[in-house]
C-alpha positions as CSV (number, residue, x, y, z in Angstrom):
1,X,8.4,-52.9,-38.8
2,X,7.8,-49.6,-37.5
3,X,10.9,-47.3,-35.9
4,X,8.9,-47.4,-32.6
5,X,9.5,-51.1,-32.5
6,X,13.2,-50.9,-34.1
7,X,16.1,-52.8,-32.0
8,X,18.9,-51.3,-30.9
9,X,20.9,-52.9,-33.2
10,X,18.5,-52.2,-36.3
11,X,18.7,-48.2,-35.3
12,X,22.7,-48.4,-34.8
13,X,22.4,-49.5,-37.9
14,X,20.3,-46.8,-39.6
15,X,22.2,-44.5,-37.7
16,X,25.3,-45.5,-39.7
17,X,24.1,-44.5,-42.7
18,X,24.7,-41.0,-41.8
19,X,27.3,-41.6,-39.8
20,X,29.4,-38.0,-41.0
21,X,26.4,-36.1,-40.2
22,X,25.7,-37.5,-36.9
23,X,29.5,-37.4,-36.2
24,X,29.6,-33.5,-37.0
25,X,26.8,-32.9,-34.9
26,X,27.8,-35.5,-31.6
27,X,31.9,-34.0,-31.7
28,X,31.2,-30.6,-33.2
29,X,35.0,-30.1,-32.5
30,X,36.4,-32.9,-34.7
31,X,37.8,-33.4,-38.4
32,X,37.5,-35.4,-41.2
33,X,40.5,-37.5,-41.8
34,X,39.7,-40.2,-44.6
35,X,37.1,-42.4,-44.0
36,X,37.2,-41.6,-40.3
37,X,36.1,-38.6,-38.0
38,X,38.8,-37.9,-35.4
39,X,38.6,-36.1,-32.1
40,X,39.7,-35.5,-28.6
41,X,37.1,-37.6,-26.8
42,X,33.5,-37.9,-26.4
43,X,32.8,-34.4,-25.6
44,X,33.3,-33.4,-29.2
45,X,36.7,-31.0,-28.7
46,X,39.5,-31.2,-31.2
47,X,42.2,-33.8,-30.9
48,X,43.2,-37.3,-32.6
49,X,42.1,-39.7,-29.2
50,X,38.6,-40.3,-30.3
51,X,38.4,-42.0,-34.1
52,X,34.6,-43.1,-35.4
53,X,34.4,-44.9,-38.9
54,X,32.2,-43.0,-41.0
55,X,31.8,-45.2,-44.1
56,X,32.2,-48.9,-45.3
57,X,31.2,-52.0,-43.2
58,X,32.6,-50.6,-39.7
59,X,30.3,-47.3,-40.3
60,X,29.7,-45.7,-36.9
61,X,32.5,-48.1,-35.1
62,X,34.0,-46.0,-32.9
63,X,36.9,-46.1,-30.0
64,X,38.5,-43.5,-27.5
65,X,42.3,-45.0,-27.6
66,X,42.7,-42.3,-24.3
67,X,39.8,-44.0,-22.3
68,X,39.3,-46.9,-23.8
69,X,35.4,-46.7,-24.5
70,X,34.3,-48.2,-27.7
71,X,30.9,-49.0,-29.2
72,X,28.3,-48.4,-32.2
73,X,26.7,-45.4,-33.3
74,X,24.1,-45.5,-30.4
75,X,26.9,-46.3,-28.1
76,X,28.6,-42.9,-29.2
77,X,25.5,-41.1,-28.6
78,X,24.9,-42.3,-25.3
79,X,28.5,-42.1,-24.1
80,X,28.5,-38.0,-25.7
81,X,25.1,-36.8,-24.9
82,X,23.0,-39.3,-22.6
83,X,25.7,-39.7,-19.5
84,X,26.0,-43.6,-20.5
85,X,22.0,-44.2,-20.5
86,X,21.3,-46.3,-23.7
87,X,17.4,-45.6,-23.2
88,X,17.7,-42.1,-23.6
89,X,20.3,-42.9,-26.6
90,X,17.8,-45.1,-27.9
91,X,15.1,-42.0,-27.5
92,X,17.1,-39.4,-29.0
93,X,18.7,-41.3,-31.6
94,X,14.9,-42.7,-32.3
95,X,14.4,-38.8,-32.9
96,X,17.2,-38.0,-35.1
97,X,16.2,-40.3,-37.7
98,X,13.0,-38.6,-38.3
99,X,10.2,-39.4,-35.8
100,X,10.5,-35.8,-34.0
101,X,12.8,-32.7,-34.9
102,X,14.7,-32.6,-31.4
103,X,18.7,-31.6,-32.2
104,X,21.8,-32.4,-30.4
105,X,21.5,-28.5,-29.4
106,X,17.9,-29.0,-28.1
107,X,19.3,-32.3,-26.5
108,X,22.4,-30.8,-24.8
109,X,19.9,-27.9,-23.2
110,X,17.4,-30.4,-21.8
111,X,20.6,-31.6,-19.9
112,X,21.9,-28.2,-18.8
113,X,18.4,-27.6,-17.6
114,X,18.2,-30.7,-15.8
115,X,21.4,-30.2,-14.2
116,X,20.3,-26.2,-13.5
117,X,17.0,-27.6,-11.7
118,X,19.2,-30.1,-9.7
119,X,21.5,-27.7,-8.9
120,X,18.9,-25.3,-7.6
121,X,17.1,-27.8,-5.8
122,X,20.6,-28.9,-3.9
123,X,20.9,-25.8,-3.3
124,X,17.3,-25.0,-1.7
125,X,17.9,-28.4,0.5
126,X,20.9,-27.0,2.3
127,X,19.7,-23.5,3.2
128,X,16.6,-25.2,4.6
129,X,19.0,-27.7,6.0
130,X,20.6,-24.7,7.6
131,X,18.0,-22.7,8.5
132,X,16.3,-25.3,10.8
133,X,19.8,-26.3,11.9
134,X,20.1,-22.6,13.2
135,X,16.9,-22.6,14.7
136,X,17.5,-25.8,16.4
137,X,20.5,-24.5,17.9
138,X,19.0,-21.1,19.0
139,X,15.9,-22.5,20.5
140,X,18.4,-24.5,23.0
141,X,19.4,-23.4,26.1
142,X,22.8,-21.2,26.1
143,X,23.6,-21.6,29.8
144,X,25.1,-25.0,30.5
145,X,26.6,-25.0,33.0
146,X,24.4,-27.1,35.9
147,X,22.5,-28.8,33.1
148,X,22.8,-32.1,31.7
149,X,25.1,-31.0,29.3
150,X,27.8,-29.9,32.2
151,X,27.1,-33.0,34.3
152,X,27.6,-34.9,31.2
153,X,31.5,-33.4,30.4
154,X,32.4,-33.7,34.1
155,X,31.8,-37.1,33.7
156,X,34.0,-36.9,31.3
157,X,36.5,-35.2,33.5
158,X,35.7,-31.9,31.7
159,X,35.1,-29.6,34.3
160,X,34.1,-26.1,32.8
161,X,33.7,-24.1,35.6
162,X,37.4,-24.3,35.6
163,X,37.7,-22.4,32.1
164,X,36.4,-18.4,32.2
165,X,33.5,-19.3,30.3
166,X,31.6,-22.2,29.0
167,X,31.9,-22.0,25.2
168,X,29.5,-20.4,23.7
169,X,29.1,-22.8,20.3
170,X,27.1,-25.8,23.1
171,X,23.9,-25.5,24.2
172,X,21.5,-27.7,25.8
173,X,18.0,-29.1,24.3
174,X,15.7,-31.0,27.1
175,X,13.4,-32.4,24.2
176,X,15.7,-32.8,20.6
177,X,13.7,-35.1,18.3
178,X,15.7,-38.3,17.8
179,X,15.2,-40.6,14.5
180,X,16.6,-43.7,15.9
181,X,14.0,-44.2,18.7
182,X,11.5,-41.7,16.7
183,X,11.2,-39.7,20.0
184,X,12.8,-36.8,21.5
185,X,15.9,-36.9,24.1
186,X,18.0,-35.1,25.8
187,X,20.8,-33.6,23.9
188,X,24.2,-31.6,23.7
189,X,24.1,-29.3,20.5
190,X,27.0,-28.2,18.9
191,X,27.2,-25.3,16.2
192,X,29.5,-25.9,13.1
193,X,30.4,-22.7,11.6
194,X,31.8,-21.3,8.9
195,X,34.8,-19.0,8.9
196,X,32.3,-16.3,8.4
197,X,30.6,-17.2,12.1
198,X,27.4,-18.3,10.4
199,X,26.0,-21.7,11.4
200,X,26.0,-24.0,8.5
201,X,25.3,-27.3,10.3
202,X,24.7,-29.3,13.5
203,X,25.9,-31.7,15.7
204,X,23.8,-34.0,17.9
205,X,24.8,-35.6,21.0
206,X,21.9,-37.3,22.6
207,X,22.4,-37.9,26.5
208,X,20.5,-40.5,28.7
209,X,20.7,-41.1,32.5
210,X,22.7,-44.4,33.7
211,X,22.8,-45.1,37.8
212,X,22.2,-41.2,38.1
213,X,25.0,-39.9,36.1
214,X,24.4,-38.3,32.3
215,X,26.5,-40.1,29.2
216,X,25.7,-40.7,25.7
217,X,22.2,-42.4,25.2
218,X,22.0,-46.0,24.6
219,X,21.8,-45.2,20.9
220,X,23.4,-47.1,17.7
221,X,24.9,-43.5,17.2
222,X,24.5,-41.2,19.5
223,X,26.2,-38.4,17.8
224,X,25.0,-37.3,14.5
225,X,25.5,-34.1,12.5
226,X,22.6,-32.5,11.1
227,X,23.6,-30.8,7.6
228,X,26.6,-30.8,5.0
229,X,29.5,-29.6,7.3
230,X,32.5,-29.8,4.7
231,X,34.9,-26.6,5.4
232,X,33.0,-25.7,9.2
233,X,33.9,-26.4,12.5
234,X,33.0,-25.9,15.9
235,X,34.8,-23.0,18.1
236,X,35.2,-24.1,21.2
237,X,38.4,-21.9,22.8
238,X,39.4,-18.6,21.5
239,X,42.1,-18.6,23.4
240,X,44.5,-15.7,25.0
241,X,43.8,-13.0,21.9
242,X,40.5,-13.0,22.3
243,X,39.4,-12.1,18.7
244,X,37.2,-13.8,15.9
245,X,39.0,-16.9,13.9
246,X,38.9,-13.9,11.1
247,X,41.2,-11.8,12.9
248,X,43.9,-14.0,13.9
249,X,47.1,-12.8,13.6
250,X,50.1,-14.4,12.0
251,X,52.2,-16.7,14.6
252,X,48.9,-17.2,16.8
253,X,48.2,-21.1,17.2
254,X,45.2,-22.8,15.9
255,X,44.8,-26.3,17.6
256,X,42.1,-28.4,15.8
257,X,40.8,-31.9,17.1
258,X,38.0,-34.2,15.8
259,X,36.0,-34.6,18.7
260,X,34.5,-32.0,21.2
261,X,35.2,-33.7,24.7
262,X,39.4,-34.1,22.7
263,X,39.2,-30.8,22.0
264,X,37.8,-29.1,25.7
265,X,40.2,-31.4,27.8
266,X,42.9,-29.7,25.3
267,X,41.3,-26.2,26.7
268,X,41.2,-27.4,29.8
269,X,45.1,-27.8,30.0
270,X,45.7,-25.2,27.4
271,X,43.4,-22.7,28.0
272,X,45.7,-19.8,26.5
273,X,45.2,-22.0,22.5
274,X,42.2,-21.1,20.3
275,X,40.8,-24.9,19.9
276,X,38.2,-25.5,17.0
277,X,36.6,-29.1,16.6
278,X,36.3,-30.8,13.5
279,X,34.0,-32.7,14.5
280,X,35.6,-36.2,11.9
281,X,39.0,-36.8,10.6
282,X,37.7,-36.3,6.9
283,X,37.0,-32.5,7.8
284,X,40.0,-31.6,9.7
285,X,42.1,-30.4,6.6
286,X,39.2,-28.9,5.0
287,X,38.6,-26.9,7.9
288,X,38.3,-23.1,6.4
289,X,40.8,-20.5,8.1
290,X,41.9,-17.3,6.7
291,X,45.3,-17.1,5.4
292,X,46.8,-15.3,8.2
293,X,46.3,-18.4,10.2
294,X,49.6,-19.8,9.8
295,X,50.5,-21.8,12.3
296,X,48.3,-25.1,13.2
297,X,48.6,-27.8,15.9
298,X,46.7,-30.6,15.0
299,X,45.0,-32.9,18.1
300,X,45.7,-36.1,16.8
301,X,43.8,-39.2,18.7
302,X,46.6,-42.1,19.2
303,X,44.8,-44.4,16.5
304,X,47.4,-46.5,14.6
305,X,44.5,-48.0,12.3
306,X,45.8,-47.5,8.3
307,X,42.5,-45.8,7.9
308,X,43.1,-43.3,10.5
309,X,46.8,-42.6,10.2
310,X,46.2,-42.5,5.9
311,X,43.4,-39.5,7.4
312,X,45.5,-37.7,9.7
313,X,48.3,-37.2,7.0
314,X,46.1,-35.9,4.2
315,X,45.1,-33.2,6.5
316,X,48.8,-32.4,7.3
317,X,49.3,-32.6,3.3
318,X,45.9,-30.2,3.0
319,X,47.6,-27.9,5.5
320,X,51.0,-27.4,4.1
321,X,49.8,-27.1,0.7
322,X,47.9,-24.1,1.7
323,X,51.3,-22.7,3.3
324,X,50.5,-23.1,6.8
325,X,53.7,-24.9,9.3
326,X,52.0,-28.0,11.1
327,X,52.8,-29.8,14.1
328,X,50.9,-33.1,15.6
329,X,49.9,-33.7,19.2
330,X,49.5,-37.2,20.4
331,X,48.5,-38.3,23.8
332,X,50.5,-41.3,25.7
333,X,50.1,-44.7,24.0
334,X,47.0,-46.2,24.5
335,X,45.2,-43.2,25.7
336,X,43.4,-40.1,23.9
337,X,43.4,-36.4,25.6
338,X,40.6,-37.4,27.6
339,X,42.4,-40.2,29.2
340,X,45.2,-38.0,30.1
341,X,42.7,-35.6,31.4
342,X,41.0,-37.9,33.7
């Protein structure tokens, strides 16, 4: 039989054989102790968790008393160098008994390059991601007010020719391409920003025309954010001090809601508070603020679901483990801010 066509258990086997010198190489970090090979786990460091028999009938028998993880010879080189895959075990273990020279050193750099080019490729995705995110937003209309966007929020009750100025993260896009329908719509665009001011994603609400008055297209979801948005958010109110989120002074509120319409019928009746939308619950204690930012007022929506009320105290946890004093806002019972608005 050649090794081509070995089994897995017929190579664990032949593996065995030389078990202490496959041991030294897989957990580099490990000592001899008897008969056995001890370690601190499958990554090779020192410690006594991780023991692999090295000679007798239980030659390359191994268990991780920490983790639990157990297995042959081929097991331990899958679970150390092949993230679990037992094909690529098989491969590389086929290639340590002789049929090619790769090494565990040549094997650990395939990885790291693999994981480099991933990495790198991650990374390309989300500055194109951004980039057309940007553009998107720029090549919207700035001025709102008396477009479909403005008609939409005073539907809403949102009124923003009551504020000084419309804020200047929505504009409006007569044609934005929408997947659902494969056609373009009408559509509110939001910028998410980072604390820096640059626009690292975007959100979509599409709009549609009902008995004359603009709401949210007849969509499955009509609001969708285009990009990773984890840490952004979207400034809507700077409130009385005027400044950038970066120059905030200690003792100066921040208010942060989920939603945009929440957050401008906050404005609305507070227009003196610098309001920033989170756009989900799952951001709103990720939500990047310099450390002068001290004081935050979070916009809670009156949802008593488990799932919502487990979310809204993790951000409150996020918040006053980064040393900032937090206080909760709730509308009445039964309502959310918009309700109250209207």
């Amino acid at each position: 039989m050649s090794k081509q066509k070995l089994s897995a258990a017929e190579l664990s086997a032949m593996l065995a054989q030389s078990m202490e010198q496959l041991a030294r190489e897989l957990l580099p970090g490990g000592r001899k102790n008897g008969a056995e090979w001890l370690c601190g786990s499958v990554a090779g460091e020192a410690g006594r968790s991780l023991a692999v028999h090295l000679y007798g009938p239980k030659a390359g028998v191994w268990k991780d008393f920490a983790s639990g993880q157990s297995g042959d010879a081929l097991d331990l080189i899958a679970a150390s160098l092949t993230g679990g895959d037992l094909s690529e075990a098989y491969r590389w273990a086929s290639n340590w008994l002789g049929l090619t020279h790769e090494t565990v050193a040549i094997r650990r750099a395939e990885i790291k390059e693999k994981c480099e080019k991933s990495r790198k490729e991650q990374q390309e995705y989300e500055k194109n991601n951004r980039a057309a995110a940007r553009k998107l937003w720029l090549d919207a209309q700035p001025d709102i007010i008396g477009s479909p966007v403005f008609a939409y929020l005073k539907g809403r009750g949102i009124d923003l020719r009551k504020l000084d100025h419309a804020p200047g993260a929505l504009r409006f896009a007569p044609a934005h391409y929408c997947h659902e329908i494969r056609a373009p719509l009408p559509a509110m665009l939001a910028a998410i920003n980072n604390l820096d001011g640059k626009i690292i994603a975007l959100h979509q609400t599409w709009l549609g025309q009902h008995g004359g008055q603009w709401t949210k297209a007849n969509l499955q979801c009509a609001k969708k954010v285009r990009g990773r948005m984890s840490g952004g958010f979207i400034p809507l109110r700077k409130g009385a001090s005027g400044t950038t989120l970066k120059q905030i002074k200690p003792g100066e509120i921040v208010a942060i809601g989920e939603g945009i319409e929440t957050c401008l019928s906050v404005a609305l009746a507070c227009p003196e508070l610098r309001i920033l939308a989170a756009v989900s619950l799952s951001n709103l204690g990720s939500v990047q603020l310099p450390d002068t930012a001290t004081d935050v007022l979070i916009l809670a929506d009156r949802d008593e679901a488990p799932a919502a009320q487990q979310g809204l105290r993790k951000a409150i946890d996020q918040f006053l483990q980064a040393d900032r004093s937090v206080r909760v806002a709730k509308p009445p019972k039964g309502k959310d801010f918009n309700d109250v608005l209207g």
